[in-house]
One Martini backbone bead per residue (centre of mass of N, CA, C, O) as a GRO file, in nm:
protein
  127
    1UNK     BB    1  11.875   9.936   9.106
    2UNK     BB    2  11.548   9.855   9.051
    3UNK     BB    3  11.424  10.057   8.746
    4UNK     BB    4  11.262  10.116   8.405
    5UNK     BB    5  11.006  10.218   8.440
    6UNK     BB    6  10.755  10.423   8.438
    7UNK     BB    7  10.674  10.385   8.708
    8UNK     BB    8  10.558  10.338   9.025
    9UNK     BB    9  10.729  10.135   9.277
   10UNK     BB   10  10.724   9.936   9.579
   11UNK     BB   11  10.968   9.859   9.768
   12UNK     BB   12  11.179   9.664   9.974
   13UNK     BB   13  11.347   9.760  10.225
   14UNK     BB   14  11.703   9.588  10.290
   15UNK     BB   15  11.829   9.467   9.999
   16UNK     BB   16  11.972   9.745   9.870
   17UNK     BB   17  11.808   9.984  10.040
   18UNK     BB   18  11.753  10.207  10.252
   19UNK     BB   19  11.535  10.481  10.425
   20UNK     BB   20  11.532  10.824  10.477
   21UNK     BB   21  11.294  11.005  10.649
   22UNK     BB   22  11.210  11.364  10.590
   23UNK     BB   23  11.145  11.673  10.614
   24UNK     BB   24  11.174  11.933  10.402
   25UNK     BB   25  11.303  12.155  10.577
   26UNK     BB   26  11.548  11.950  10.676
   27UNK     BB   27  11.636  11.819  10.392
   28UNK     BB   28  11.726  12.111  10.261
   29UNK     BB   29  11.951  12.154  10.479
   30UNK     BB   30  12.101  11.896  10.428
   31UNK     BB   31  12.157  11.910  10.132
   32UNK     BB   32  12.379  12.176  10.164
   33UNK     BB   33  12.575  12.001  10.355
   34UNK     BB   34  12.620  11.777  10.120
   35UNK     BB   35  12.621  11.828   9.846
   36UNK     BB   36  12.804  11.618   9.634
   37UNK     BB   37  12.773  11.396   9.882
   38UNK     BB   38  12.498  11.331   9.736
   39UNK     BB   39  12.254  11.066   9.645
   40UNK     BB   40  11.972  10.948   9.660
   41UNK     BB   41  11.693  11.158   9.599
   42UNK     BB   42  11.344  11.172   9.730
   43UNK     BB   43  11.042  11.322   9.631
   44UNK     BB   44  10.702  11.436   9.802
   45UNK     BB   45  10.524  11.694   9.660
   46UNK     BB   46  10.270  11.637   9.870
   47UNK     BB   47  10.451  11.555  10.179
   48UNK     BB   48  10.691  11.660  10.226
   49UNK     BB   49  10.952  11.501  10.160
   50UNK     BB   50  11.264  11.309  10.189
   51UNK     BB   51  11.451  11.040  10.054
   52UNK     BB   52  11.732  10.851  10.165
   53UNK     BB   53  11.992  10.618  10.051
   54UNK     BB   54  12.131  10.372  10.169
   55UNK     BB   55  12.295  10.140  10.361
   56UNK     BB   56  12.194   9.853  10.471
   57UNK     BB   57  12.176   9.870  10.806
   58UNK     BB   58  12.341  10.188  10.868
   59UNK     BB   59  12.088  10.321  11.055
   60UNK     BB   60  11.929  10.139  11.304
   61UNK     BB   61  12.052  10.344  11.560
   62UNK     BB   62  11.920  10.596  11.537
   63UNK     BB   63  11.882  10.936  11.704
   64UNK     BB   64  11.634  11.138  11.522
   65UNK     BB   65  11.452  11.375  11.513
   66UNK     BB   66  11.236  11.365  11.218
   67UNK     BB   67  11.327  11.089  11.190
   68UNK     BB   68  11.331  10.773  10.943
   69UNK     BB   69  11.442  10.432  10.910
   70UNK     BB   70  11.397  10.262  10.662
   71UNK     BB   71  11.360   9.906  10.608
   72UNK     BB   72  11.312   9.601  10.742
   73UNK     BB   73  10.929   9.569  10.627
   74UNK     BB   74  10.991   9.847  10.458
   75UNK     BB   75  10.801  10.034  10.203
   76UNK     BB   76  10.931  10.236   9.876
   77UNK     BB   77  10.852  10.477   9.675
   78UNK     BB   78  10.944  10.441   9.324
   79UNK     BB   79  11.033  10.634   9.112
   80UNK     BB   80  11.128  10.701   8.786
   81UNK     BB   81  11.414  10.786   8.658
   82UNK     BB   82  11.286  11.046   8.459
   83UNK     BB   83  11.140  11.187   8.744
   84UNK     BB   84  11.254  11.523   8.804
   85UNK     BB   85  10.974  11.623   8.849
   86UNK     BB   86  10.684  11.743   8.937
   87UNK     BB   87  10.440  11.602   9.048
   88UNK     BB   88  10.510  11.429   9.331
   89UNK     BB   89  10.678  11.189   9.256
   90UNK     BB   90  11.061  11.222   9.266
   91UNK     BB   91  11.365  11.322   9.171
   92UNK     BB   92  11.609  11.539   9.314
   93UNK     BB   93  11.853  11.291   9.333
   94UNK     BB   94  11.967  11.091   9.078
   95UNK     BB   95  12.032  10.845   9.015
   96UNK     BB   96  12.357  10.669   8.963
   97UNK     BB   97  12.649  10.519   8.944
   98UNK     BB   98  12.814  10.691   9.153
   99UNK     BB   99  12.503  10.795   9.275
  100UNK     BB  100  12.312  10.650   9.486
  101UNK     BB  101  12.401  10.637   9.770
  102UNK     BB  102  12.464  10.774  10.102
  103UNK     BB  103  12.693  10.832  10.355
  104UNK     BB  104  12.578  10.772  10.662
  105UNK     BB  105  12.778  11.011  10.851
  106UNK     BB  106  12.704  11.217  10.667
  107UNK     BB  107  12.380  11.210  10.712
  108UNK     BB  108  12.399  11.266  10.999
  109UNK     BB  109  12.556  11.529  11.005
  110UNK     BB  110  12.368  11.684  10.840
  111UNK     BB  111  12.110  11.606  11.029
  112UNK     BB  112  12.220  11.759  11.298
  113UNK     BB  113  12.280  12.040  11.198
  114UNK     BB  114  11.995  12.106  11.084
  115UNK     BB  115  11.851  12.104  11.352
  116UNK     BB  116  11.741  12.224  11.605
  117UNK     BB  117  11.898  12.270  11.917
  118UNK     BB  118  11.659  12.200  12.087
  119UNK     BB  119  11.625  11.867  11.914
  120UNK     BB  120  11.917  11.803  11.904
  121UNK     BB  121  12.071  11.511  11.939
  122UNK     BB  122  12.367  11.376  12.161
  123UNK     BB  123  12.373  11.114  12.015
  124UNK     BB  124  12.584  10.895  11.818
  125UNK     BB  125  12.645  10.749  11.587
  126UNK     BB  126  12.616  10.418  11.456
  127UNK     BB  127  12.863  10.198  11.385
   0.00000   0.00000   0.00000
């Protein structure tokens, strides 16, 4: 991923990494259940959202209530790499070399245990 600026960035998602958003409380929940194999997830201090960078194009057909999956068309702001407290964007968990994405099954199985039971989809991920 680019960018060791100061700033954030609005980076254009689908051809570095795709980004997965969800609200706070389901992120929160979502984050227990990935441990150790989440990638690298953003935080919107004032928004209340969470977004995880996933392998391009790897979660296109998903369908899970309060997800959304920005790709190609869609731009995601991008903190500075050093900014790992709020208030505002930072980064929840820091990319590094070894953990930039999550891995796309992991994180769909993630959000769907998270769900409450009365709204979580019965479709699988796609392959």
């Amino acid at each position: 991923m680019p960018s060791r600026r100061a700033e954030v960035r609005t980076l254009a998602a689908g051809e570095w990494w795709d980004a997965v958003r969800v609200p706070l409380g389901l992120g929160v929940h979502a984050l227990r259940h990935l441990g150790d194999e989440t990638g690298a997830v953003i935080r919107d201090g004032y928004g209340g959202i969470l977004y995880w960078l996933i392998s391009p194009g790897s979660a296109a057909h998903w369908h899970l209530p309060q997800v959304t999956v920005l790709g190609p068309g869609c731009h995601v702001a991008i903190p500075p790499l050093h900014r790992t407290t709020g208030p505002g964007l930072y980064w929840q968990v820091p990319p590094s070399q070894d953990r930039e994405t999550t891995a796309t099954p992991r994180l769909y199985a993630a959000l769907h245990a998270s769900l409450p039971t009365d709204i979580s989809s019965d479709r699988p991920p796609a392959a």
